[in-house]
C-alpha positions in Angstrom: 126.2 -62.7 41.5 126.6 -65.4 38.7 124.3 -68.8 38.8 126.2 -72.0 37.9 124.1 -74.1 35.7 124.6 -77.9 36.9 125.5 -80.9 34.1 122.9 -82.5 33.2 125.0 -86.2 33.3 124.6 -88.7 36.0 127.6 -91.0 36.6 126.7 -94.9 36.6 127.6 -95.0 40.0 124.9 -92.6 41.4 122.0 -94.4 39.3 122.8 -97.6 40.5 123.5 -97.1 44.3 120.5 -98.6 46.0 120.3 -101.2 43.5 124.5 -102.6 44.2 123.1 -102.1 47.9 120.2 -104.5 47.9 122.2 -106.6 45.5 125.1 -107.3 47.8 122.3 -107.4 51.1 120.5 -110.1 48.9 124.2 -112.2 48.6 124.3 -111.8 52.3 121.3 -114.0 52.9 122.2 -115.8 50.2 125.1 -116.4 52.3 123.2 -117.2 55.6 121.4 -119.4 53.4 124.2 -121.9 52.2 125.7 -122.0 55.7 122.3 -123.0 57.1 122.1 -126.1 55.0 125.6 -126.7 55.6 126.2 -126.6 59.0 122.5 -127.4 60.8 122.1 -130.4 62.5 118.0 -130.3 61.5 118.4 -130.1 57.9 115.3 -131.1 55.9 115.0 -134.3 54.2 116.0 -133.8 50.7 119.2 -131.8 51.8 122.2 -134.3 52.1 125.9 -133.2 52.8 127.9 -135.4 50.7 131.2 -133.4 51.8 131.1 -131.5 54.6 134.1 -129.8 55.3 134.2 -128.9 51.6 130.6 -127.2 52.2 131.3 -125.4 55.4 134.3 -124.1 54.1 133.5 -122.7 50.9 129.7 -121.1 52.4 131.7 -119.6 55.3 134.3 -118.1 52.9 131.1 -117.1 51.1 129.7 -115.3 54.0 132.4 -113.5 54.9 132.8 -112.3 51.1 129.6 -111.5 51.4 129.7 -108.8 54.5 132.8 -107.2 53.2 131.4 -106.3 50.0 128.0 -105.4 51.8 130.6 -103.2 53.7 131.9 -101.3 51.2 129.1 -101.0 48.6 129.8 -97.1 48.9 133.1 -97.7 47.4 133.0 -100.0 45.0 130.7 -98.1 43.6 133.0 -96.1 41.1 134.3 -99.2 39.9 130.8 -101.0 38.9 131.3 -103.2 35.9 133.9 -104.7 37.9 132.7 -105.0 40.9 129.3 -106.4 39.5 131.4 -109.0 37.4 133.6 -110.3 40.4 131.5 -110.5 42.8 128.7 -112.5 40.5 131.5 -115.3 39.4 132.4 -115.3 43.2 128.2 -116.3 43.4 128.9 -118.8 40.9 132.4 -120.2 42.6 131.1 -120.6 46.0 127.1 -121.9 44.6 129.3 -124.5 42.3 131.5 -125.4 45.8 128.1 -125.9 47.8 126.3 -128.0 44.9 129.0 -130.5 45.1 128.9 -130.7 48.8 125.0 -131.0 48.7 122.7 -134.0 47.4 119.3 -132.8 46.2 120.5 -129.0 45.2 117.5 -127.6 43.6 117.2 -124.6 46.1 121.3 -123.2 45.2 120.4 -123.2 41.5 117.5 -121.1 42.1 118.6 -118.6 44.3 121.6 -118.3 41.8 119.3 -117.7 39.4 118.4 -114.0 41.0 122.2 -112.9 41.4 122.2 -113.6 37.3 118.7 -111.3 36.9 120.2 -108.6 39.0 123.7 -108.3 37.3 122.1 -108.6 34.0 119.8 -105.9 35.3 122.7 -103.8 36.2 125.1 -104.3 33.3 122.6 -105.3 30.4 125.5 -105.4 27.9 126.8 -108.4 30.2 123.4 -110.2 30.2 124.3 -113.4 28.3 127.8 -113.2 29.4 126.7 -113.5 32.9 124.3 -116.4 31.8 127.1 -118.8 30.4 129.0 -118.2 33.5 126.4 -118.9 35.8 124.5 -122.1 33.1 128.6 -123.4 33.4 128.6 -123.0 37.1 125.5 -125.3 37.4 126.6 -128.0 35.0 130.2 -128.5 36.8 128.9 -130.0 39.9 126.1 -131.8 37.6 129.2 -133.4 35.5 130.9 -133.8 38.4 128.1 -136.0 40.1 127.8 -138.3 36.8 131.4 -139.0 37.1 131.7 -139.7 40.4 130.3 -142.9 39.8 127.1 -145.2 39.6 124.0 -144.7 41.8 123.9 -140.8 41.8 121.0 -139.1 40.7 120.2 -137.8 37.3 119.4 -134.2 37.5 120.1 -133.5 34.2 116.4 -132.3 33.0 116.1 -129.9 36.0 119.7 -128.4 35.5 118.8 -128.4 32.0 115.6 -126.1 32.8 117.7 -124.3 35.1 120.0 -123.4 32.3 117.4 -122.3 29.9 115.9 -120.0 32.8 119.5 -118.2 33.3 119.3 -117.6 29.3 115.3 -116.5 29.7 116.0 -114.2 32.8 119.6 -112.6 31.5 117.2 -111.7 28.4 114.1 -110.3 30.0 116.2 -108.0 32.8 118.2 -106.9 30.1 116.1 -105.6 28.1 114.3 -104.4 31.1 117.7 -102.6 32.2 118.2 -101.2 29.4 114.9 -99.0 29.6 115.2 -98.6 32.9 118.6 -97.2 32.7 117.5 -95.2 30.1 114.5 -93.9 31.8 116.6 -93.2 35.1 118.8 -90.9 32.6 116.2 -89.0 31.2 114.9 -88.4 34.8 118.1 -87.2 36.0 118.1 -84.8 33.0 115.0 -83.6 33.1 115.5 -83.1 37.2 118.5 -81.0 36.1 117.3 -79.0 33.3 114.5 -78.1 35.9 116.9 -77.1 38.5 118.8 -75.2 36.3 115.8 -73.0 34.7 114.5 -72.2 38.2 117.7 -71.0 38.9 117.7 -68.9 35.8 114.7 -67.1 37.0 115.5 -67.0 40.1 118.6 -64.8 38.3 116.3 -63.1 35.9 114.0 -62.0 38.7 116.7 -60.8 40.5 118.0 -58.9 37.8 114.8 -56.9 37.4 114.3 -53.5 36.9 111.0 -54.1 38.4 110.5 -54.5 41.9 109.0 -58.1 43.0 107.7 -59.1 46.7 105.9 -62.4 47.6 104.3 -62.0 50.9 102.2 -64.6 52.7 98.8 -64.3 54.5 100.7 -62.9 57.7 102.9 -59.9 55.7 105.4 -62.4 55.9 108.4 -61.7 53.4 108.8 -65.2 51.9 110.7 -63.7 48.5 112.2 -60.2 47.3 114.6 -59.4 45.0 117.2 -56.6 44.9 115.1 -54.4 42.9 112.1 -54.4 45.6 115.0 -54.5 48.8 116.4 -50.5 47.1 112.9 -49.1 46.4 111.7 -50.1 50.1 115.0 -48.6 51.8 117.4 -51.3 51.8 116.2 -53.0 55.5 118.5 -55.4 57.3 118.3 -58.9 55.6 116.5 -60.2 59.0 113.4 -57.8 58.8 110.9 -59.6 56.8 108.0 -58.3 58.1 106.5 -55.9 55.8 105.0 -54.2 58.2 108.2 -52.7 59.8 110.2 -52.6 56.3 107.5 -50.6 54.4 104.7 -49.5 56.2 103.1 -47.6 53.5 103.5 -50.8 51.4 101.7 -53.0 54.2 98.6 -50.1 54.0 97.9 -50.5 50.3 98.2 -54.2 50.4 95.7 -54.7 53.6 93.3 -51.9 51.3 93.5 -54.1 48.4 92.7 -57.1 50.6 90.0 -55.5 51.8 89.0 -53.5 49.0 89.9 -55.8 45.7 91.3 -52.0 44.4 94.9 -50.7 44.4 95.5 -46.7 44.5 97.4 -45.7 41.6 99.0 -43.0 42.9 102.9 -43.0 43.6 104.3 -43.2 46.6 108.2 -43.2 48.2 108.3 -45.8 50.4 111.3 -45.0 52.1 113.9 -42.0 52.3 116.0 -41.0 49.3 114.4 -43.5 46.9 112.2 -42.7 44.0 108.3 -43.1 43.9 106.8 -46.2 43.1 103.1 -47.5 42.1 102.4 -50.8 43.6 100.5 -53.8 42.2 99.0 -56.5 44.0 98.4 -60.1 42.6 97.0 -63.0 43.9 99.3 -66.7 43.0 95.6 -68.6 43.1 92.3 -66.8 42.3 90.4 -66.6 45.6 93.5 -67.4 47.3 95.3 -64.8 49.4 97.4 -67.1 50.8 100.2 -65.6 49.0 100.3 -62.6 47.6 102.8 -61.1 44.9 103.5 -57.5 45.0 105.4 -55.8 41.7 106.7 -52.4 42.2 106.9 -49.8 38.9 109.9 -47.1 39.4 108.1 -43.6 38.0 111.4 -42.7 37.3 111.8 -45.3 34.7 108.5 -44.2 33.0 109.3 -41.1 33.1 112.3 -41.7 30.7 110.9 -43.8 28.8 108.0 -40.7 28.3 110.7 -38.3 27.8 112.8 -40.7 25.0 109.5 -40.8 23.2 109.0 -37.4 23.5 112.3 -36.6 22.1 111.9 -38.8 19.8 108.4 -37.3 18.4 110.0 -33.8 19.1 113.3 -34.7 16.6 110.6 -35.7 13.9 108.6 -32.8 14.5 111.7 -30.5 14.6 113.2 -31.8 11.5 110.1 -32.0 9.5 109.5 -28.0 10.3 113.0 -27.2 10.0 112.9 -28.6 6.2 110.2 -26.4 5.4 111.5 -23.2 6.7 114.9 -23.9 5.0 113.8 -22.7 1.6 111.7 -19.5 2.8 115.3 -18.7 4.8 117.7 -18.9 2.1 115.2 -16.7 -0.5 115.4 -14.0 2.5 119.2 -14.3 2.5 119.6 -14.5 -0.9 116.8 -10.9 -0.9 118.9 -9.4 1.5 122.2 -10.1 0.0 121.0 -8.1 -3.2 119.3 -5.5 -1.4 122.8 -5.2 -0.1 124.7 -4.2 -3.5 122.1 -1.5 -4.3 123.8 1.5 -4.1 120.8 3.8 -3.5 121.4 2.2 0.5 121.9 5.0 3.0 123.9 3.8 6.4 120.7 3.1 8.4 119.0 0.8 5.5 122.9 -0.8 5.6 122.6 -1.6 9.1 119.0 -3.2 8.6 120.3 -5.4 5.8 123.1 -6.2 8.2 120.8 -7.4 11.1 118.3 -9.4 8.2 121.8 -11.5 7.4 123.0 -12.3 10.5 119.6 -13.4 11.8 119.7 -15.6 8.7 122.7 -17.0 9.9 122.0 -17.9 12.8 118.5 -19.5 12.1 120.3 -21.5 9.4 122.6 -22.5 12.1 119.7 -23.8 14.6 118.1 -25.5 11.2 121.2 -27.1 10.3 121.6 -28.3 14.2 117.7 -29.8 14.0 118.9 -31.7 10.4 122.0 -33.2 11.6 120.3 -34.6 14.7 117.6 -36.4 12.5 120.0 -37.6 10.4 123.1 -38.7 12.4 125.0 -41.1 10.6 126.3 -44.6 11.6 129.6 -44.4 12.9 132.1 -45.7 11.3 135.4 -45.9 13.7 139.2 -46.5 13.0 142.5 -46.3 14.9 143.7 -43.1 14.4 147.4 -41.6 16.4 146.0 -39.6 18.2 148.9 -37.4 18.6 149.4 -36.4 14.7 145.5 -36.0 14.5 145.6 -33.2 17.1 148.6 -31.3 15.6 146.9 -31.9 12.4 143.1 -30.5 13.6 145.0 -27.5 15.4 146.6 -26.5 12.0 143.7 -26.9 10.0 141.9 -24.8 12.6 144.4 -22.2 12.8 144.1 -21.6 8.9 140.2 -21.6 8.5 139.8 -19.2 10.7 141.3 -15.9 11.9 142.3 -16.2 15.5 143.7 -12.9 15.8 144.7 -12.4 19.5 143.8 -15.5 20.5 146.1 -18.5 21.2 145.0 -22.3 20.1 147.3 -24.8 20.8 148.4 -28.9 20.6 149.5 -30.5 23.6 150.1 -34.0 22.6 151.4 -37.2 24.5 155.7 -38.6 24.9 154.9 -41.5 23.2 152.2 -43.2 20.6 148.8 -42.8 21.0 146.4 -44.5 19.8 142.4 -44.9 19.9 139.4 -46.4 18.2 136.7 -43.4 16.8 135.2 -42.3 13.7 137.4 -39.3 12.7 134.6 -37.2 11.1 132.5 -37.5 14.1 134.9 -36.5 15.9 136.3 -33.6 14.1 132.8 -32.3 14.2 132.6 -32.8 17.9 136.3 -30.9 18.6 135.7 -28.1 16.5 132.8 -27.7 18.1 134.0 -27.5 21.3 137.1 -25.4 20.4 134.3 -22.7 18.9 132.6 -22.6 22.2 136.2 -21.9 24.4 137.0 -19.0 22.1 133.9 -17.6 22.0 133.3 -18.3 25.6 136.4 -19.0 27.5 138.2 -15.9 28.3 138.0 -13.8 31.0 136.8 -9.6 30.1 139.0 -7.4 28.1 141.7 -10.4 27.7 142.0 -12.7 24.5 141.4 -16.6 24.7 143.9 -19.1 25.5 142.5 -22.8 24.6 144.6 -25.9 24.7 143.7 -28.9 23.0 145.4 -31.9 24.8 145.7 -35.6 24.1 147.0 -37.9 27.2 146.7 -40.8 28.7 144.0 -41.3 31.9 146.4 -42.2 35.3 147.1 -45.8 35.9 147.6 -46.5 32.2 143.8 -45.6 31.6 142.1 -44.8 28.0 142.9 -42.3 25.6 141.6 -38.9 26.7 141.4 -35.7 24.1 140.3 -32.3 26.1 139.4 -29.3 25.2 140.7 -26.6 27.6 140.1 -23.1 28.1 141.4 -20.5 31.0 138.0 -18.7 31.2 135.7 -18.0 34.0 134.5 -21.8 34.1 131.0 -22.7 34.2 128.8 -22.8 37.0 127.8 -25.6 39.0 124.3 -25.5 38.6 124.6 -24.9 34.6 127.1 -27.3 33.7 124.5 -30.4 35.2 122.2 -29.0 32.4 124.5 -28.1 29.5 124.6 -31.5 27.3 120.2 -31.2 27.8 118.7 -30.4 24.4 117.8 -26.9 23.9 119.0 -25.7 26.6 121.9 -22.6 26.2 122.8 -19.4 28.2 123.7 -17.4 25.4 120.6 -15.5 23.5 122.0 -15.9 20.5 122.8 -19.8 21.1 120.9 -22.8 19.6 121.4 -24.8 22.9 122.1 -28.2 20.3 125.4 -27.4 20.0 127.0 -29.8 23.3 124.3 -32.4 23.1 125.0 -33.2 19.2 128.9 -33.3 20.7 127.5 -35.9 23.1 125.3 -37.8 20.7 128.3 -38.2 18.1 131.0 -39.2 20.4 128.8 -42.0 22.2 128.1 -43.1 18.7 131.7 -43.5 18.1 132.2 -45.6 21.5 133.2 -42.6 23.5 132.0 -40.4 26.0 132.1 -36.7 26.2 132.0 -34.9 30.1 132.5 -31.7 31.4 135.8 -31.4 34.0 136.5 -27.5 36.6 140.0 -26.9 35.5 141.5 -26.2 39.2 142.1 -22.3 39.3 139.5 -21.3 36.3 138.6 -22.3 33.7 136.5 -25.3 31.8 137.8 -28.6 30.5 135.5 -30.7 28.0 136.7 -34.4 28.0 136.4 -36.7 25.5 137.5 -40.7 26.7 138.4 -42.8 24.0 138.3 -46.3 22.9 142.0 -47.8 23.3 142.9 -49.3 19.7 142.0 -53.0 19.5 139.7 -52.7 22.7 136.4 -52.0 20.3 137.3 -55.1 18.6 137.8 -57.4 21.2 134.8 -56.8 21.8 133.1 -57.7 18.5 135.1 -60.3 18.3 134.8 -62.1 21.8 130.6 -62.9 21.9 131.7 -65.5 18.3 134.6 -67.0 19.9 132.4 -67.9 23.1 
């Protein structure tokens, strides 16, 4: 289940949503505002109407302006710079209308002065453009006044003033705006990025080969991830008590409650799943509140144990096997002259005989320990595999005497090829062909082995198989014969099939054994198509 990371940009619209709201609120009582001084009968002293029906006009107009764009704020919010630069220079429009219709004005300038601070706020790259308009909206009606003739009164220090404070606030907000926006941004990102990396371990959790529980005070289930749900049975996503999904679970943790120590021995906490050992954590010290519960697979240890084992094994194997190589080939070499001497009667012959082929043989089981410890990288190619099969069938065929038995190339009706390493695999075939004719034919009749090449069914990968009409293997063997050291034969090394196995994953492939319907054994090798391996070397740099 994949986890879809979120962008980490906000549009303009979403930062600035309450803000355009209260902005277009504020023009509303702004609003309310002109068509009070306009159209009430107890207007305070300093308010005068010079022109009426010019005043209620243009604040009613304003008003209903106003509401609509109060209305749809949720809309015009993906067109912002324009909306914010209409709507202001309808402020200006309808304040310059009601300052002509009004004597004594000082209160429209002012509350003008706010719709200039919050566009400004909004749009700071607008700031002083927004401040002309607005300085030029004041000064019309003030012109206007001065040359409507003699007697009016001279405003011109306060407009003045209120000029200069347009310029002062359009300055301050934007700079103000500019951080803010800025600081709104880095929010928004850092919200995101936060968002994102808990979702990331949410993922990385779940992806754990560990089990994880988080249970509460009450053996409440509050988190569990899919690790945890196999190893305690798989219960139905609505049983979170632990109680009821692992009892045995619920036991150790009320001990270790109780207690402050866990039992370390392993335990299957439900039917058909392996053994765990759990570990108990507290989120808080002193706090059990909520407890955090990790469960280790044995299983997992126990192959990591074994790999290491192995792994110290090969070392020690190789290491010993180096040193007995020399003794060995002075007693072959011994034996060998012993051999021409022709004072030899039949029975010291014989002896001689049994010295050599026991030298072979443990040469073969040091040779096996030497090529293990010092497998080589693979180094893989596109071979057709067609011609390489009729080619390793020949080359069989005259490096060794067959007699009565048959080895034969089935190959594929049209061009076949796959990505391997052609020595490793050469080593791996001939390996397996040995085994079929030593061990594939049924008593008192000679060994018929096919090597086959082939596509798998539904236009599959590239299979190469080594088949023989013998007895087969049993069940119970062939689920151990790829293990290390482990062979039915007394005189066999048991390395032979598990260096086969080693070699062809190295070269991308992978080696199984297949009952051949009617008798008989099949060993399968499944190739890499030609151009698949590099794909995939290929695709991680392109992405």
């Amino acid at each position: 289940m994949g986890t879809q990371l979120l962008d980490t940009t906000a549009s303009p619209g979403d930062i600035t949503r309450r803000e355009l709201y209260f902005f277009n609120l504020y023009r509303c009582l702004e609003a309310v505002v002109y068509v009070g001084l306009v159209f009430s009968p107890f207007a305070v002293d300093w308010v005068h109407v010079s022109r009426p029906l010019l005043g209620q006009i243009a604040s009613s107009t304003y008003l209903v302006v106003a509401i609509a764009l109060l209305i749809g704020t949720e809309r015009l919010r993906s067109r912002l710079g324009g909306t914010i630069s209409t709507s202001l220079l309808i402020d200006i429009v309808a304040a310059s209308l009601v300052l002509i219709a009004l004597t004594g004005h000082s209160l429209v300038p002012m509350m003008l002065l706010v719709n200039v601070g919050i566009a400004a706020l909004l749009l700071p790259h607008r700031a002083y453009v927004f401040a002309t308009a607005a300085a030029l909206g004041v000064a019309v009606p003030y012109a206007y006044e001065l040359l409507s003739g003699p007697g009016r009164e001279n405003n011109s220090l306060e407009t003045a003033a209120v000029v200069v404070a347009y310029f002062i606030v359009a300055a301050l907000l934007r700079y103000l705006g500019g951080h803010m926006r800025a600081a709104e941004d880095l929010a928004a990102r850092r919200g995101v990025d936060l968002l994102n990396l808990e979702q990331i371990n949410d993922l990385i959790i779940q992806r754990m080969k560990t089990g994880v529980l988080l249970v509460d005070r009450a053996n409440h289930i509050l988190r569990i991830n899919e690790s945890a749900w196999h190893l305690i049975g798989n219960p139905p996503p609505n049983q979170r008590e632990l109680g009821s999904a692992a009892p045995e679970l619920s036991r150790r943790l009320y001990h270790w409650r109780h207690t402050g120590k866990s039992e370390q021995t392993a335990v299957a906490l439900a039917h058909d799943v392996p053994e765990v050992i759990p570990r108990f954590t507290r989120l808080a010290p002193n706090d059990d509140t909520n407890v955090l519960i990790f469960l280790d697979d044995t299983s997992l240890l126990s192959r990591r144990a074994e790999e290491l084992t192995l792994s110290s094994l090969g070392r020690l194997s190789a290491s010993i096997a180096h040193e007995i190589r020399n003794p060995l080939a002075a007693i072959r070499y011994s034996a060998q002259l012993l051999a021409e001497s022709p004072e030899l009667n039949a029975e010291d012959k014989r002896l001689v005989d049994i010295i050599n082929n026991h030298c072979t043989r443990a040469n073969d089981v040091v040779e096996n320990i030497l090529q293990l410890s010092r497998r080589e990288r693979s180094r893989p190619e596109t071979i057709d595999l067609n011609a390489w099969v009729l080619a390793f069938v020949e080359d069989y065929k005259q490096s060794n005497d067959l007699g009565q038995d048959q080895l034969r190339a089935v190959t594929h009706n049209r061009t076949l090829e796959a990505m391997v390493d052609p020595q490793h695999l050469q080593q791996v075939v001939w390996n397996l062909v040995q085994n079929a004719l030593r061990y594939g034919r049924q008593p008192n009749q000679p060994a018929r082995v096919s090597v086959v090449a082939r596509l798998a069914v539904d236009k599959g990968p590239p299979l190469l198989e080594v088949i023989d009409r013998g007895p087969g293997i049993p069940p119970k063997v062939a689920a151990q014969i790829f293990e290390p050291f482990y062979t039915t034969h007394e005189y066999g090394t048991g390395l032979g099939l598990y260096l086969a196995k080693q070699m062809s994953e190295a070269s991308q492939a992978s080696l199984e054994y297949v009952p051949v319907a009617g008798g008989g054994a099949c060993f399968r090798i499944t190739l890499t198509p030609a151009g698949a391996l590099l794909a995939s070397r290929i695709a991680p740099q392109s992405a």
